[in-house]
C-alpha positions in Angstrom: -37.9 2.2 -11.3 -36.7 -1.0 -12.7 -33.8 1.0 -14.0 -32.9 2.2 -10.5 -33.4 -1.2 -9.8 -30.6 -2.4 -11.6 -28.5 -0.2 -11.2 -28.7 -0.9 -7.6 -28.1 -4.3 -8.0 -24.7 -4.0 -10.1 -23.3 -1.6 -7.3 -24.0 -4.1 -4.4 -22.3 -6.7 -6.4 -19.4 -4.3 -7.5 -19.0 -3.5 -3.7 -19.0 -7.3 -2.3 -16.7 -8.0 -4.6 -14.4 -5.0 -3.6 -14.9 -6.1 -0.2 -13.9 -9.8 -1.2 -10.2 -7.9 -3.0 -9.6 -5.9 0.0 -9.8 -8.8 2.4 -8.8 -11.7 0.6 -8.6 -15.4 2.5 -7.0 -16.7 4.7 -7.7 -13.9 7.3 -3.8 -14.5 9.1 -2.0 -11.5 8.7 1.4 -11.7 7.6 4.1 -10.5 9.3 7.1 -10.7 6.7 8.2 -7.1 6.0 11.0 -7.3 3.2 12.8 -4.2 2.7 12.7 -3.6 -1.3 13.7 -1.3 -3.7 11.0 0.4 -6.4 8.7 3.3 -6.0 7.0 2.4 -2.9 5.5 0.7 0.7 3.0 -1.6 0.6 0.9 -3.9 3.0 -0.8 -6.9 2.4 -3.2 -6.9 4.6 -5.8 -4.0 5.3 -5.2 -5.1 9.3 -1.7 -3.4 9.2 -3.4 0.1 8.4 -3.7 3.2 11.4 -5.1 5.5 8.6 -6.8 4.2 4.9 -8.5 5.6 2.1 -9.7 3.2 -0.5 -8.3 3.3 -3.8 -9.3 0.1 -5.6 -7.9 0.6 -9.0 -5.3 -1.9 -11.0 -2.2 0.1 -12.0 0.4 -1.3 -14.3 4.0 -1.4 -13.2 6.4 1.2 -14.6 9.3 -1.6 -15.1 6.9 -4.1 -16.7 4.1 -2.0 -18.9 3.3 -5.0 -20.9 2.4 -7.1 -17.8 -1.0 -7.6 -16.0 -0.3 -5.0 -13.5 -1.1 -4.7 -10.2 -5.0 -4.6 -8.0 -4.0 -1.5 -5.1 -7.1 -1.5 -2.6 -6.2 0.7 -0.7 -3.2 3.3 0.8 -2.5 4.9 3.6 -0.6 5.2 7.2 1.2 2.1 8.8 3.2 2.3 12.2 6.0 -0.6 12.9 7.4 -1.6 16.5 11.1 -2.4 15.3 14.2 -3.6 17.3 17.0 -0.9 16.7 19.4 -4.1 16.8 20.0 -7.8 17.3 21.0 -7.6 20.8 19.5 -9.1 23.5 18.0 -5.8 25.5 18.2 -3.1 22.3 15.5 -0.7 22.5 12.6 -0.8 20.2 11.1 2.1 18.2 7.7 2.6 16.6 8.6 3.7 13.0 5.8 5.4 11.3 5.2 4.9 7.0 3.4 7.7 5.2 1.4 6.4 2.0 1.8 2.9 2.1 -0.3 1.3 -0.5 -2.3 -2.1 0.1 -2.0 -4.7 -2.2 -3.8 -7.6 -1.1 -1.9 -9.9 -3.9 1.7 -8.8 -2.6 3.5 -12.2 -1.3 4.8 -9.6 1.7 5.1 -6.6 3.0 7.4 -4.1 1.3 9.8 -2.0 3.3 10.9 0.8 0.7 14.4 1.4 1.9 15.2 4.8 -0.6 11.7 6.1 0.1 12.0 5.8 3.7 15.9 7.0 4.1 15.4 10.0 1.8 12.5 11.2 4.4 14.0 10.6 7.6 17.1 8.7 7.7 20.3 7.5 6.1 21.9 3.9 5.3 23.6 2.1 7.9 26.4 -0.3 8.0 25.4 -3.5 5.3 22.9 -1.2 3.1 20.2 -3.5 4.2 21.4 -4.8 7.3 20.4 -2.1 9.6 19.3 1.5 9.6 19.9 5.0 11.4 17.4 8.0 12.4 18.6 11.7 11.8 20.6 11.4 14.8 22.6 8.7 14.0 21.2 6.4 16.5 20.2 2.9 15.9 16.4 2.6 14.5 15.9 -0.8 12.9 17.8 -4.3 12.1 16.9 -6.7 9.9 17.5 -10.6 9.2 18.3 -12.8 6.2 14.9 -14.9 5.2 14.3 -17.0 2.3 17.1 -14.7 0.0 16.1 -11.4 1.2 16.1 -8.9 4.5 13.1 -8.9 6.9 12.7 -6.1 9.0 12.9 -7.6 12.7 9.7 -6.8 14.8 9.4 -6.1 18.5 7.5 -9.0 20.4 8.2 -11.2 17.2 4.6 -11.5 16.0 3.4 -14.6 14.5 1.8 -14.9 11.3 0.9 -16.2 7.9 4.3 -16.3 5.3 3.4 -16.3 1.8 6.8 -16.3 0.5 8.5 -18.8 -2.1 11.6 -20.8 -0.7 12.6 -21.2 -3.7 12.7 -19.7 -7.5 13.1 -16.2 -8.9 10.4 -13.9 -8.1 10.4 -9.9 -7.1 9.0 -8.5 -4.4 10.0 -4.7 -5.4 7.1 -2.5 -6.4 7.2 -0.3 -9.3 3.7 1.8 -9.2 2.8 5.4 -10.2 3.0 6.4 -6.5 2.6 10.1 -7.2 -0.4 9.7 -9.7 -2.4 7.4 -6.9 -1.9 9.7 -4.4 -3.1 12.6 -6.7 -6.4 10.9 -7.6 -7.1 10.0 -3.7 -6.4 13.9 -3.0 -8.9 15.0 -5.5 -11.9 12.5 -5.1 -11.3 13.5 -1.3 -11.4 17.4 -1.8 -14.5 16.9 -4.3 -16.4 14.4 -2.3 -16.0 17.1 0.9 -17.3 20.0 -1.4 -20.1 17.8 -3.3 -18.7 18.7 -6.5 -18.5 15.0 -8.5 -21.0 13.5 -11.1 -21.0 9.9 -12.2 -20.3 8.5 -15.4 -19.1 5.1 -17.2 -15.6 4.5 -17.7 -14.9 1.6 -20.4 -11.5 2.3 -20.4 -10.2 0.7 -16.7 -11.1 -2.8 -15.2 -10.9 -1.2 -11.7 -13.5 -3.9 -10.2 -11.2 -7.4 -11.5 -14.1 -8.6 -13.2 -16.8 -6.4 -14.9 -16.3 -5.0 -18.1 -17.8 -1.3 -17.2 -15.9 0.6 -14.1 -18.0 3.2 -12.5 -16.2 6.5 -12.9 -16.5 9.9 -11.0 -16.2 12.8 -13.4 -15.5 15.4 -11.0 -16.5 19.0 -12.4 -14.6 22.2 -12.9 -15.3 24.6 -9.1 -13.4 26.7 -6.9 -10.0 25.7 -6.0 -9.8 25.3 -2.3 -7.1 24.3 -0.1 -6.5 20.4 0.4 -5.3 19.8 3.8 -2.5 17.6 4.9 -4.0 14.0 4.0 -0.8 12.9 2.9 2.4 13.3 4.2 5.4 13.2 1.4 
């Protein structure tokens, strides 16, 4: 009993603080999506999500082993209302982003440009300036801020902007976007067919804090068919 106990105890803490990672203060949701290079999408705040599966697992970045790596909370489907140009009455189009991860630490919102284009589009005239759908028409624009390209959103939302105005920083993402996507799939499938036991895991910090992650250990069983939870 006391055991139980206990243990009951260290998960309630383990989830308020995965709570506390996911939505980090202040609450303002930022608005600034940057297009970048690297491996992937991300969001910063858990708001920008239409779909989500929690993650919550630090992964190091493939250009940078050595560093501290980064927290992912979460990933999962984000739909944009972007102007196709910078003209006054250009058309807007709602732009939908398949496994975006969330980072709540990001500065901004990454806009993978390669990612995107080698799914559903193809460059447009100033590589970063603007972008075409498959037919060639207009889709999005984008502005110069603070040394980089923001995407330019329909209605101009206001938010919070968590970028430097000055210095050298990076806001391009270089994550095992394959490999987190691969681990969501499977915990889903095995949590769906009750086929997952629980064991310690010394080995991964996934809870920014505690020294011992808890770990599913998910058991050999029938292979059965995943379902589209992800779209590549």
């Amino acid at each position: 009993m006391v055991s139980d106990y206990g243990e009951f105890c260290r998960d309630m803490r383990e989830r308020k603080k995965r709570q506390r990672e996911e939505n980090p203060p202040p609450p303002r949701r930022s608005h600034d999506w940057i297009i970048v290079m690297g491996t992937c999408h991300y969001a910063k705040n858990r708001s920008s999500f239409r779909t989500y599966e929690r993650v919550g697992k630090r992964y190091y970045n493939e250009a940078d082993p050595s560093g501290p790596g980064t927290y992912v909370a979460g990933i999962g489907t984000v739909f944009l209302k972007l102007r196709s140009s910078l003209e006054k009455n250009a058309p807007s189009h709602e732009v939908r982003l398949d496994n975006v991860l969330h980072i709540p630490d990001a500065l901004c919102n990454g806009f993978n440009y390669p990612t995107y284009l080698k799914k559903t589009g193809r460059p447009g005239g100033g590589f970063m300036d603007c972008g075409f759908d498959q037919n060639g028409d207009p889709l999005w624009c984008s502005r110069k801020f603070r040394g980089m390209f923001r995407l330019v959103l329909a209605g101009n939302p206001q938010g919070e902007s968590y970028l430097p105005e000055g210095g050298s920083f990076s806001v391009s993402m270089h994550l095992p976007l394959d490999d987190i996507i691969q681990e969501v799939e499977t915990r889903k499938r095995n949590e769906q067919y009750g086929n997952a036991d629980v064991s310690e895991d010394e080995n991964w910090d996934g809870s920014e804090g505690s020294s011992v992650q808890k770990k599913v250990i998910y058991a050999m069983g029938p292979i059965v068919p995943v379902g589209t939870l992800f779209q590549r």
